[in-house]
N, C-alpha and C positions, 0 to 999 in steps of 0.2 A: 611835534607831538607824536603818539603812538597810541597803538594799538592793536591788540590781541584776540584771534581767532582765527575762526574758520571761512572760506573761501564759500560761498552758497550760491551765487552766481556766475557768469562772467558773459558778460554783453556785446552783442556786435561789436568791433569794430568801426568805426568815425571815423570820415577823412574831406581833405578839400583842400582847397587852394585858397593861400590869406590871399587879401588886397595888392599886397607889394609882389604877386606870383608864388609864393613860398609853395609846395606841399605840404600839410599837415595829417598827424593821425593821432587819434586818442582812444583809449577801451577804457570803459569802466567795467568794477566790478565791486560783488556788495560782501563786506564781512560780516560774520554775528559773533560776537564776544561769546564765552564761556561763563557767564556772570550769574547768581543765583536769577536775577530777570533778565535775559542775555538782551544785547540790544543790537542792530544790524546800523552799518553805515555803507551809503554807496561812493566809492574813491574812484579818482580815476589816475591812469599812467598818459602822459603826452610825450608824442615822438614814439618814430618807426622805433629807434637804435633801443629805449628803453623798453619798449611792450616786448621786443624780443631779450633782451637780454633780462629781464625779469623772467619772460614765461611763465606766465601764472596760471596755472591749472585749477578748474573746481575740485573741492574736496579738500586742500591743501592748507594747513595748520601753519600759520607764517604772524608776522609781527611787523605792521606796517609804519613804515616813518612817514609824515604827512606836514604839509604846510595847507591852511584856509587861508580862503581871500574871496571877498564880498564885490559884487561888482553890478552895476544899473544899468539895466534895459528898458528904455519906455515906460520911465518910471515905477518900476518893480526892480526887486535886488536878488541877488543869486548867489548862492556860494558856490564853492567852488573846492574842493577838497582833494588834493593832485599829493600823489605818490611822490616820494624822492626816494624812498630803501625799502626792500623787503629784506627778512631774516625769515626762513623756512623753518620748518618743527620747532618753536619754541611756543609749544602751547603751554597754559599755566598746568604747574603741581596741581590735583587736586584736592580739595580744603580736609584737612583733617576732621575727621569727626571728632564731636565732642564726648569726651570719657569723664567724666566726674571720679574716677579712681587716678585718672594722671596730672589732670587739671588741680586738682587738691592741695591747699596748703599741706605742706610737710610738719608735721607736729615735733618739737626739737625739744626736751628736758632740759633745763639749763639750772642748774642754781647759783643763785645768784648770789648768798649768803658763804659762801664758802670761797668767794674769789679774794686774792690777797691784797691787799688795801694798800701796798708798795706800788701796785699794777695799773697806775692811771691812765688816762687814754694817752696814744701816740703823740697827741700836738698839744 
């Protein structure tokens, strides 16, 4: 999945050690689309190598690629919303306004009486 906007947070940094010894680290950070009601989602990036090599600054107009996954704690469920791509500056065109002089059917003269009767359709 994806999604388009603007960068409006970015939240501490997360870290710990799993069960099996691992280190781990994660950042979230919350986008807000560009949409007539914009709407914000908070993602997050897992792993040292990815939060740096993404480097995600506030302020920054990008296009995020995202996998969800639902998962149960003590009987309550969580999503979970984790980063795999950013693409930078690709905020959307914005919407053309509407003109009723471009928008408009085109009015075409045609006579109809005057076409040659040899001229039948193509097929």
């Amino acid at each position: 999945m994806e999604i388009t906007g603007k960068i409006i947070a970015v939240l501490p940094e997360r870290g710990g050690v799993s069960k099996t010894g691992n280190e781990w680290k994660m950042q979230e950070y919350v986008l807000e689309t560009h949409e007539q009601y914009p709407r914000k989602i908070c993602f997050n990036v897992f792993g040292a190598d990815k939060i740096s090599q993404f480097n995600i600054q506030a302020g920054e107009e990008m296009t995020v690629s995202f996998d969800i996954n639902a998962r149960e704690y003590n009987g309550r469920w969580y999503n979970d919303i984790r980063a795999w791509r950013v693409e930078r500056g690709t905020a959307p065109a914005p919407a053309p306004e509407y003109s009723p002089a471009i928008d408009a059917p085109k009015a075409n003269a045609v006579d109809f009486g005057s076409q040659n009767e040899a001229d039948d359709l193509p097929f």
